[in-house]
N, C-alpha and C positions, 0 to 999 in steps of 0.2 A: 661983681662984673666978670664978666669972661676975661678968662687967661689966654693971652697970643701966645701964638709958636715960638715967636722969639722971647718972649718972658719965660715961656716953659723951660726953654733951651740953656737960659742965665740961670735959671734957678738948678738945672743940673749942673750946671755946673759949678757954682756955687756950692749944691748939695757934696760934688767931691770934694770943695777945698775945706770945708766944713768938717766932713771926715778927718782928712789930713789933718785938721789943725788938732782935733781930740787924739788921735792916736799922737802926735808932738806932745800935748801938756800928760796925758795917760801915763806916757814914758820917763814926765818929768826933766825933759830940754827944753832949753829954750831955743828959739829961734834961730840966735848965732850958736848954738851948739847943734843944733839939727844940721844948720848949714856947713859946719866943721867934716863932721863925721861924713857928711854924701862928696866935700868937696868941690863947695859952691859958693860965692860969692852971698851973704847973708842978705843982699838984696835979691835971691833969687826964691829961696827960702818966703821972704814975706810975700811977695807977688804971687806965689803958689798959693799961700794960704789964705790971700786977700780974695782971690779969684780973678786976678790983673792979666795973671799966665798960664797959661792952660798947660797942664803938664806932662809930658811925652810919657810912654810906658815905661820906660827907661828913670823916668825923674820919681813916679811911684814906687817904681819898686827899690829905688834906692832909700826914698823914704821912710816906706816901710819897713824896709831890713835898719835903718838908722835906728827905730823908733822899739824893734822887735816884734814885729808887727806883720812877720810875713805869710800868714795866713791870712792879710786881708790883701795881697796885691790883686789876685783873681778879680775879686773884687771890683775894685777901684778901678781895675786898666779898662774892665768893661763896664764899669757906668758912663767913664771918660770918652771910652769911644763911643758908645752911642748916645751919647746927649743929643748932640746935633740931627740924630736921624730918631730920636723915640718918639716924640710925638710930632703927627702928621696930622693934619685935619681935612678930613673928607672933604670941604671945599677946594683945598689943593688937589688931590689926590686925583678929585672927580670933576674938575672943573671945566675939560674940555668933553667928559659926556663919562660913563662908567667900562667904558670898554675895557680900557687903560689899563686899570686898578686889574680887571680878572686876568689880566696878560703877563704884567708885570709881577706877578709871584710865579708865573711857572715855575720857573728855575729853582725856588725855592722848596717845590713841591716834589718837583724830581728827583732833587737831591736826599731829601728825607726819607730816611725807612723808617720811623715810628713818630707817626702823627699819632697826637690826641688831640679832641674837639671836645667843646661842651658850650650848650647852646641852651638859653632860655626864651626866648623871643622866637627864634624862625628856624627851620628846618637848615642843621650844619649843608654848609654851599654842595660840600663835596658829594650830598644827595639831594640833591637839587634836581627835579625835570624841569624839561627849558620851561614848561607853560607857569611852572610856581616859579622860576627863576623870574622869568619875563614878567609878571605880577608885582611881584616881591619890589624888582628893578626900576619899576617905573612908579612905582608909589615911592624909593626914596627917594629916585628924580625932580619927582614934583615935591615933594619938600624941602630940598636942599637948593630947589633953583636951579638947576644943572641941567646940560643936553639930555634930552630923554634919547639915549639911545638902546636902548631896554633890550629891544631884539636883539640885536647883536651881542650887548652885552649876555644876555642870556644864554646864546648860543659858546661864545667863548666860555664861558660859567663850565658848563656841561662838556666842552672838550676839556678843559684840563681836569676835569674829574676822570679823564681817561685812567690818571696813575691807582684809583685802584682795581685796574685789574692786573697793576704791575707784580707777579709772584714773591716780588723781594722784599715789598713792603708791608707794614702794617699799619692798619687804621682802629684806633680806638677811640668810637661817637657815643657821648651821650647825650640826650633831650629831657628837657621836662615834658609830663605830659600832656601840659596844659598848648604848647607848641604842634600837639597833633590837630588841636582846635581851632588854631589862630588862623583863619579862610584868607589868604590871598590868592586871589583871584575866584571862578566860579565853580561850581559845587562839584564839575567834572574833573576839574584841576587840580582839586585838594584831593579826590576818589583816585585817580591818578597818580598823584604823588605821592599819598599814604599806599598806594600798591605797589611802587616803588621801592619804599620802604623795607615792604617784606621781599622784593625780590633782590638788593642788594646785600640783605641779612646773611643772604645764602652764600655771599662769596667767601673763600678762604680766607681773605685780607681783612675782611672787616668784622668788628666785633661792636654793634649796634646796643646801647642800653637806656632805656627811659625810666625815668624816675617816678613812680606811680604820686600823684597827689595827696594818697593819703600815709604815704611813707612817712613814718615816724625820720625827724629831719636829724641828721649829726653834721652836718655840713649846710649853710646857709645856700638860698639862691644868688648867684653871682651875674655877672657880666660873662656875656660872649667871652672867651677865648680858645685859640688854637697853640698846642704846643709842637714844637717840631725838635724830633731827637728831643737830647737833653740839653742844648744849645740855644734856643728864642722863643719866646713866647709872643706873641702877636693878643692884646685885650682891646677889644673894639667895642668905644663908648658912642655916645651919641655923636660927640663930636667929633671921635678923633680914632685914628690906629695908634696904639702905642706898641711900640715894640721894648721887648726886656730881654736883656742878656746878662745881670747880673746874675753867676751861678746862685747865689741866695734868695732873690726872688724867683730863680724856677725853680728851684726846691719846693719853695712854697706852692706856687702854683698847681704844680705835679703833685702835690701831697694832698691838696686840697680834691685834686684831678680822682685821685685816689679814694677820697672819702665817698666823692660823690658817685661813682663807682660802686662804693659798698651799696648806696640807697637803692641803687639802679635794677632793673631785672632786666633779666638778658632770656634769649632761646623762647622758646614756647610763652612763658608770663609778658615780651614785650610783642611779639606780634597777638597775644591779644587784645594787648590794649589800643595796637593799630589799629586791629577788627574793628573794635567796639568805638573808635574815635570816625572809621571808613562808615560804617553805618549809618551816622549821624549827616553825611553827604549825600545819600540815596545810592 
């Protein structure tokens, strides 16, 4: 059965007191000795580990230095804090129409000087023309049940791709190629948007790479995600935005970001795979 928001939200956070409790036995205390050492009431201690108390940054990193362990506060303080906000489900998100959702990361966009994207399903947003945006938009509308406000939403899509012509930032996109295929909307639209392609190639900020299909694989095909800085990762499934902030999973991510990177061709080999995918539209 599908997993709620709020079940997701319990189990992270469960997931940290779970940790806490291995790094406790790892170390060899017990319960009232963890609670000695931080200077807490041994019912404070069990409610941490039970998952009863959710526990400030303050009560992990005490922990952790109790237990010797402080190489995982990083860690910990950020699973804690974004439990609550990791997983989202596109039915919240987009429920009074899609506008919302492309507005609502501005901020986050601006802020960032080194986005990476990688994208197996649809052209990354932040090269998106409004008519593939507007296409794209309104096909997941009519799947998800939601306001089809596609236009608009479209429109908003494409203004905040303003920032990359911002000089301070960097964008590093990659695509499978199979994504230069996938037609939403009509034959002009896709001709359009794959010439697009090669004309935001050429900006300074952006560094475009497709992964030819018949690339010998080192890195599996994954799920959409966006990284921003070395700070969050944004992994957008069917159902849901999850955001990560654990420095350990954006390692992972970023590394994996990397491999696929390696498969990728960039400069002259990926605009001609645009060519050869634009010809197939008339």
């Amino acid at each position: 059965m599908p997993v709620s928001p709020s079940s997701s939200v319990q189990e992270a956070h469960k997931a940290v007191a779970t940790r806490l409790g291995h790094l406790r036995r790892d170390a060899g205390l017990t319960g009232r000795e963890l609670a000695i050492r931080c200077g807490w009431h041994p019912a404070k201690a069990s409610r941490i580990e039970n998952a009863r108390t959710r526990p400030s940054d303050a009560d992990i990193g005490a922990w952790c230095r109790a237990c010797g362990a402080e190489d995982q506060i990083a860690d910990l303080i950020a699973a804690s804090r974004t439990a609550d906000s990791m997983y989202r489900e596109w039915r919240h998100l987009q429920g009074t129409g899609l506008k919302r959702n492309q507005t609502s990361v501005v901020p986050l966009y601006q802020r960032t000087r080194h986005m990476r994207v990688y994208c197996s399903n649809v052209v990354p947003g932040l090269l998106q023309t409004h008519g593939y945006a507007e296409a794209l938009l309104a096909t997941i509308a009519e799947f998800e049940g939601t306001v089809n406000d596609a236009t608009e939403a479209a429109t908003a899509r494409v203004e905040r791709s303003k920032v990359l012509y911002d000089g301070t930032k960097r964008f590093a996109l990659l695509m499978e190629e199979d994504v230069l295929y996938f037609p939403f909307g009509d034959a002009e639209t896709m001709a359009g948007q794959l010439g697009y392609l090669l004309t935001v190639m050429a900006l300074p900020t952006v560094s475009l790479g497709v992964i030819p299909r018949t690339a010998p694989r080192h890195m599996w095909t994954l799920e959409g995600f966006l990284a921003f800085d070395d700070a969050q990762v944004q992994v957008e499934t069917l159902s849901a935005n999850i955001n990560i902030t654990a420095p350990s999973e954006i390692r992972l991510y970023l590394r994996a970001f990397e491999r696929l990177s390696g498969i990728a061709v960039h400069g002259a080999r990926a605009r001609a795979l645009i060519l050869d995918a634009m010809a197939t539209f008339g």
